[in-house]
Every structure is written in structure tokens, then in C-alpha cells.
N, C-alpha and C positions, 0 to 999 in steps of 0.2 A: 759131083755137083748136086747140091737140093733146092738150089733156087735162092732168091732174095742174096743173090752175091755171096752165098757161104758152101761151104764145100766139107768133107767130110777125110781126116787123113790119119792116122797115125799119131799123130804130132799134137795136130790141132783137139784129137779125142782127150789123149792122154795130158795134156795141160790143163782141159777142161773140167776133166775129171777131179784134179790136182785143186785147180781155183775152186771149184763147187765144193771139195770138200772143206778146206779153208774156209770158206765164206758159211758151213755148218757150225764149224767150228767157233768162228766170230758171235754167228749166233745166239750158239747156246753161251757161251763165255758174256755176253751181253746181256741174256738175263740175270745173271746173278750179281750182275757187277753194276750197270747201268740204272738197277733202279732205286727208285726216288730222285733220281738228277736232271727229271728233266727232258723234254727233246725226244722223246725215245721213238717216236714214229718217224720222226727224222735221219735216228741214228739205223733204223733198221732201212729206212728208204735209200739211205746214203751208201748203206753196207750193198744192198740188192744190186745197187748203178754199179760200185764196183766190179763186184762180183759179175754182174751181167755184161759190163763192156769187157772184161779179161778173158771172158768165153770168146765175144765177138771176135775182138783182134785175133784170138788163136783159131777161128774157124773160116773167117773174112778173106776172101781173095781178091776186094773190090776195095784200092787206095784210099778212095774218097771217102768209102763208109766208113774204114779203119780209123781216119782221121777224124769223122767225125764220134765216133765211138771213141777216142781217145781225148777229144775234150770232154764228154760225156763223164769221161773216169776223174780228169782234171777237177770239173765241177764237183763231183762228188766227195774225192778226196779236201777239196777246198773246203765246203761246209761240215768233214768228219773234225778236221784242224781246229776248227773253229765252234765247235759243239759246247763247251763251255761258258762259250762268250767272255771271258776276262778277257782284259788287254794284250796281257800276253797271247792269249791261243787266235785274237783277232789278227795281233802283228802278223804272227807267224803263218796264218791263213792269208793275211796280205801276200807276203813275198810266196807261199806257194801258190799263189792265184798266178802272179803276174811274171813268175820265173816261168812258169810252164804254160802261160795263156799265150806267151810272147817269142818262145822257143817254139811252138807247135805254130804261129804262125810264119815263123822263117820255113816251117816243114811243108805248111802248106804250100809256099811260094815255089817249094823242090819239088813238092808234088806235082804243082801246075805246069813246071819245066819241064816235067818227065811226061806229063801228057801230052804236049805239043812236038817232044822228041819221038811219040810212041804213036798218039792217038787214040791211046786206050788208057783207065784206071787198072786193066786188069791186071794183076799180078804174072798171070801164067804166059800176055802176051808183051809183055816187055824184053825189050831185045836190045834196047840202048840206054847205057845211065850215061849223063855225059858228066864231068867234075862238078860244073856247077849246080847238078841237081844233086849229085852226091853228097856234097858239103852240106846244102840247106838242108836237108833231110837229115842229115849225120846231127846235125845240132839237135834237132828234137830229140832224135834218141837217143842222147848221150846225156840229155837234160831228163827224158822223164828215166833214164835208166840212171841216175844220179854218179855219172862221171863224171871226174874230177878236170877242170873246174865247173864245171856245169851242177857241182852237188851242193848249190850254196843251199838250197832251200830244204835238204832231209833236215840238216840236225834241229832248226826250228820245229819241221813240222811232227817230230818223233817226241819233242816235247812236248807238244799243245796238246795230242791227239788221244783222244780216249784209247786205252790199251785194248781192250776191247775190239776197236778198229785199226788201233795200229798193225795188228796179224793179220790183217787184208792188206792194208798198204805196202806193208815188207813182204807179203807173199804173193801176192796180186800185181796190185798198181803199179809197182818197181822193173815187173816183170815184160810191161807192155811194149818197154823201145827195145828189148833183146829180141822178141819174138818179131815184129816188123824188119829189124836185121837181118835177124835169120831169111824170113820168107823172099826179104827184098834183094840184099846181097852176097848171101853163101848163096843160098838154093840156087837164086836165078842168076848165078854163072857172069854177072854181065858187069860186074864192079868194073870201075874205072883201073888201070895199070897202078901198082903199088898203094893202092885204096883199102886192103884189106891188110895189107903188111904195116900202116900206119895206126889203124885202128887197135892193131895186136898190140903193139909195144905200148899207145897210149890209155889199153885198157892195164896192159902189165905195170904203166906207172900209178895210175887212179890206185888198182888193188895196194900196191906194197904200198904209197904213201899214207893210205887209207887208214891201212894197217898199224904204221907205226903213230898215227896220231889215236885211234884205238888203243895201244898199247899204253899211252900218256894220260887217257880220258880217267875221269873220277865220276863223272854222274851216268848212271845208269843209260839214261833212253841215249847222252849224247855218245856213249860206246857203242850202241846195239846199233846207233845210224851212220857213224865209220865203218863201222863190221858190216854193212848191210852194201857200203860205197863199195868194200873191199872184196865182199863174194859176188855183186853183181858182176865187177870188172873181171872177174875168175870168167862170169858166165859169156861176157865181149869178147874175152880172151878166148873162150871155146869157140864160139860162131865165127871168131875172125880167121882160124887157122883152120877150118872148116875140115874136109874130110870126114871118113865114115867115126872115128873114133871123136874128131872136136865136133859135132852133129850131137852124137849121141850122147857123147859127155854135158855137151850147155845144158840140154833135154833135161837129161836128168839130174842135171846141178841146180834146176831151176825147182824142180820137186823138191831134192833133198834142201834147199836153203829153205822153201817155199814152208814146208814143215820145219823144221828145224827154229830159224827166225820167228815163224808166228808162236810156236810154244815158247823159245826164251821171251817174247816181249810179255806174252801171257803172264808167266814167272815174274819178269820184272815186278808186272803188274799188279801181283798179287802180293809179294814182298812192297814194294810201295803202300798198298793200302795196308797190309799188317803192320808196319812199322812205323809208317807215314814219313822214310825216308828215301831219299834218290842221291846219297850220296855215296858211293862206294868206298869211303872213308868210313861211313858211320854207319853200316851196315854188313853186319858179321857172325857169323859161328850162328845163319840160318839154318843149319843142320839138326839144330832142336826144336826148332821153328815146326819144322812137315822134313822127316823122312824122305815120305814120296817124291816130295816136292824135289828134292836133295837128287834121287836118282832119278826122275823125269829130266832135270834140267843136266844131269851127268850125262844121258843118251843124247839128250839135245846138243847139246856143247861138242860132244865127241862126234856127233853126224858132221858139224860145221868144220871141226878143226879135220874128218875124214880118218877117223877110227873104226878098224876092222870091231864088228862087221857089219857098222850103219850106212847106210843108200850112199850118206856122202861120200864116204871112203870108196867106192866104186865109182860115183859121177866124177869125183875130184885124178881116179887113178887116168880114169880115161881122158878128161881134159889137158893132164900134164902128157899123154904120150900122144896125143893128136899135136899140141904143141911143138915137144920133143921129133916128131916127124916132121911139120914143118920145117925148124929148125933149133939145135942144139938151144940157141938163145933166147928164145922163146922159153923153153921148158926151164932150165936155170933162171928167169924170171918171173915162171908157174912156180916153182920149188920154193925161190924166196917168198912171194907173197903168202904160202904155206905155210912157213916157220912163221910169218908177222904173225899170220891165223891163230897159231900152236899158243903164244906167246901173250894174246892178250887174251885170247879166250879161256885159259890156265890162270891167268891172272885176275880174270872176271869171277871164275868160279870158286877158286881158293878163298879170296876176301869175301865174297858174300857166303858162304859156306864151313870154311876151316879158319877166318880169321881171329884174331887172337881178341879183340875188342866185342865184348856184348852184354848189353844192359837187359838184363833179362825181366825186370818189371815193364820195360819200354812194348818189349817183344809180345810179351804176354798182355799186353792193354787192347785187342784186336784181334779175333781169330780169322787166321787168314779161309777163301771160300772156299768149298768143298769141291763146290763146283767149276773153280777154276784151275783148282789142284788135279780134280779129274779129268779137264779137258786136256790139260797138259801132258798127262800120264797119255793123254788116247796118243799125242801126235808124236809121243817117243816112242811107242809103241809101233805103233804104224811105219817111223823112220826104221826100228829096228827090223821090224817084218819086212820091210820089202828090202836090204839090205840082205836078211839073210835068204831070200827068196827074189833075190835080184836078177837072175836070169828071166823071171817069168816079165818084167817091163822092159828088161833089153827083146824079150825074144819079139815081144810085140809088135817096139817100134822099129825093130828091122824086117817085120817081115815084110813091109811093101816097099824094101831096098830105100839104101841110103844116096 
């Protein structure tokens, strides 16, 4: 414990670490991208809330505070949506105001349930969840963790949203209802009878549906916010089947997406402004485009789909055999939504990369940034180091047992 309701653990460091680097990353990617448009003491103010409430929730052992630090994020996220100001990125800042201002207030209602069953906010002295605080609660996090149906609001808000800050939202803010899971019903033992065996199966259906509408998408950001439904539900799937390997698997499925996701939107981002397209139709054979770019978003792509020997391929082994020990069903659930993975994110990379269609006066009208191309290159990098130096974050977060 250090006081002000926050507490110091394994978990909570290494997420922290995780989101702070992210939110470096946004950063630097926002000076090169973000200016002349505008806003920008805004977009970095908005970027800071993020960033600073994904620490909180992951160090906060105090309900109320988490709550209020998670509208905190909501807010933020709200005005990053909205940074534009066109109709479109207002609409889509509309419905993610009020999908997740409205969800977080059912959560509170769960909250308030759980402290008149307890008498405490505290995380550590909770000793009874009854159903009905489970449920209202469950909605929040299954809204701000964009499970399906509760995922109306990403694919809006991955289009409005400056790229830029979209690599906090996919690596951050997505991040915030798994970790409240975690702390509130693996760790603390005290889920309602068959409460976690429901949330498995309905995280195993969000992922592969996820999935297969991912494999069907044509525009850029509305792929990457399927994809994002379908690896979070990976990470529900890991907290719900809990044990020392689905523990440390969501843990580190929530890094490896956490990089992974913010460098492809990055990429998108950057192919966007070179090209000035978002159609995965009409953008192709970017492999002349940038090189680098080509194998940054190959390391990236391959951490996600869980090719040896990126961080994903180790978070993703250990989530399917935490499952698999639950139950056989489970992990043949884990497995399918894998191959949807393999399947559209092969598909994603081929046509922007090896496709057969490209106008190379189009391409050549806009050099894409230097500095966005770099930032990208740092976070496949990083995916690949701790991959191949993957023992050194498992050995971390098991030393104060699971």
C-alpha cells in the first residue's frame, strides 16, 4: 500500500509500464502527424487523461476511485473522437459519450450494491458479490472492454479518431473493463456460482464473431475495431478461466495487443495520410511505398495472429492452455477464434502490401512520415524483444505468486 487508495503489485507495475510506454509513443507519433490541425493542447491534454487514468485503474484498489477514474478515461476518450470537429467524428463522439456514460452508470449502481453487501469500496475486503451486483457491474465492463453487443460504439469511434490517439484507445482505454475483472472477479475469488463460466463462453463468442466480420471488413480503421473486439474478448477469455496460466496469459495478452494494435493503427495511419485512402480495396502493393513500414507492420500483424517468436505467440499459448485446463471447450473456442485472427489479419496484410492493384503516381503524391514509420518500427521491435526475452516479464509477474 502507498496511500491515496493505490497500491503497488506486479500486475499493476507492469501494465503501467505497458500504458506509459504507449501513451510515449502517442506522443511522439502526434508531433509529426497532428500538426497544423489544430487542437493540439487538447489532443495532448486528452492523450495525458488517458494515459493517466489506465495507470490508476491498474494500481487503484479503492472501487469508487476506479469508477471515477474511468469516466475520467470515458471523458477523454470522448473529446480524442471528437478532435476534428466534422459531423461525422461529433456523431461518433456522441454515441461514444452516451454508450459508455450510461454503461458506467449501471456499473455504478453495481458498485453501490457491492458496498452495502460489503461496507467497504475496498477491493482487498470484499467477500460477497451477490448476482445483482455482478450483472450491473458486468455491463460496464463488457461496454468499456467493447464486447459484443455492448461494442456498438468502437467501430464509430476508430473512425473519427485521430490515429495518433487511436494507439491509446486500442492500447489503453479498451484495456480498463479487463483489468477491473480481473482485480474484482478472478483475484477475488468471490464470483457469483457459474458467473465466470458465462462470461468465458460470451467472451469466446464476441472474439470469433468479431472475427469473422473482421475477415469481411474493407475499410481500414472499421477492421482494426473488429480485430480489437476479437483480441480483447481473447483477453475476457483469459481472466474468465482464471488460474496461474489464464492470469498470466490476459496479463500479457493485454501488452502484446497493447503494442501490437497501437503500431498497426499507427501504420494504418500513416498509409492513410500517404495515400489519402481507407479503403482496403484501393489500397495496395504498399510495399514500395516504405520497406520498413512493410516489415514493422509484418512483426506487428504476426504478434497479433501469435507467431513464434513475438510476446503474442507466448500471451496467446498461455491463454489457450489456461482455457484448455478449464475445459476442453473452451480452448477449441480459443483455437477457433485464432484461425478467424490468422485469417483476416493475412488478409489485411496481403492487400495493403502484395496486392495486385497500384497506382503509383497516387502513392508517390505524399511522403509518408519518417516519424511515424519510426515510431512503428520502435513498437515491433519491442513486441519482438520481449518475445524473444519472454521469460524475463513472465518471471517478474510470477514472482509474487499467482
Amino acid at each position: 500500500m502507498i496511500g491515496f487508495d493505490f497500491f503497488l503489485d506486479q500486475y499493476g507495475i507492469f501494465l503501467s509500464v505497458v500504458f506509459i510506454f504507449i501513451g510515449l509513443m502517442s506522443f511522439v507519433y502526434g508531433l509529426a502527424t497532428v500538426r497544423g490541425k489544430g487542437h493540439r493542447l487538447e489532443f495532448y491534454l486528452m492523450l495525458l487523461l488517458i494515459v493517466g487514468s489506465g495507470v490508476g485503474v491498474a494500481l487503484c484498489y479503492n472501487l469508487l476511485l476506479i469508477y471515477i477514474l474511468w469516466e475520467i478515461s470515458t471523458f477523454a476518450v470522448w473529446r480524442a473522437v471528437a478532435y476534428y470537429r466534422g459531423d461525422r467524428e461529433i456523431s461518433a463522439a456522441t454515441i461514444t459519450f452516451l454508450v459508455n456514460f450510461a454503461s458506467a452508470t449501471i456499473m455504478l449502481v453495481g458498485l453501490l450494491v457491492l458496498y452495502l453487501d460489503n461496507g467497504t469500496f475496498n477491493l482487498f475486503e470484499i467477500s460477497v458479490i451477490s448476482d445483482t451486483a455482478a450483472i450491473l457491474i458486468l455491463i460496464g465492463i463488457l461496454t468499456k472492454s467493447v464486447t459484443i453487443p455492448l461494442h456498438i460504439w468502437l467501430s464509430p469511434a476508430y473512425g473519427a479518431i485521430p490515429s495518433a490517439m487511436g494507439g491509446s484507445l486500442a492500447g489503453i482505454a479498451e484495456n480498463l473493463g479487463a483489468i477491473l475483472f480481473l482485480r474484482l472477479f478472478t483475484m477475488g475469488g468471490n464470483s457469483p456460482p457459474g458467473f465466470l463460466n458465462a462470461v468465458a463462453w460470451l467472451a469466446i463468442i464476441s472474439s470469433i464473431v468479431a472475427g469473422g466480420v473482421a475477415l469481411r471488413a474493407n475499410r481500414l480503421r472499421s477492421l482494426l475495431a473488429f480485430s480489437t473486439i476479437s483480441q480483447v474478448g481473447f483477453i475476457m477469455l483469459a481472466f474468465a478461466v482464471g488460474g496461474t496460466y489464464g492470469v498470466l496469459g490476459g496479463v500479457l495478452y493485454i501488452a502484446a495487443h497493447a503494442l501490437a494494435k497501437s503500431g498497426l493503427f499507427y501504420g494504418v495511419g500513416i498509409v492513410e495520410d500517404a495515400t489519402g485512402e481507407d479503403d482496403l480495396r484501393n489500397v495496395a502493393c504498399l510495399l514500395k511505398l516504405s520497406p520498413v513500414l512493410a516489415v514493422s507492420m509484418a512483426l506487428l500483424a504476426g504478434s497479433i495472429v501469435g507467431f513464434f517468436p513475438m510476446i503474442g505467440f507466448f500471451s496467446k499459448i498461455f491463454v489457450v492452455v489456461g482455457a484448455v485446463e478449464k475445459t476442453v471447450y473452451f480452448g477449441i473456442g480459443a483455437i477457433v477464434a485464432a484461425v478467424f485472427t490468422l485469417l483476416y489479419i493475412t488478409r489485411f496484410y496481403h492487400e495493403v502490401f502484395f496486392g495486385e492493384r497500384y497506382d503509383a503516381q497516387k502513392i508517390r503524391a505524399k511522403r509518408p512520415s519518417y516519424v511515424g514509420i519510426a515510431v512503428t518500427f520502435v513498437l515491433a521491435l519491442v513486441s519482438l524483444l520481449l518475445g524473444i526475452f519472454f521469460f524475463q516479464p513472465v518471471q517478474y509477474l510470477t514472482s509474487g505468486g499467482i
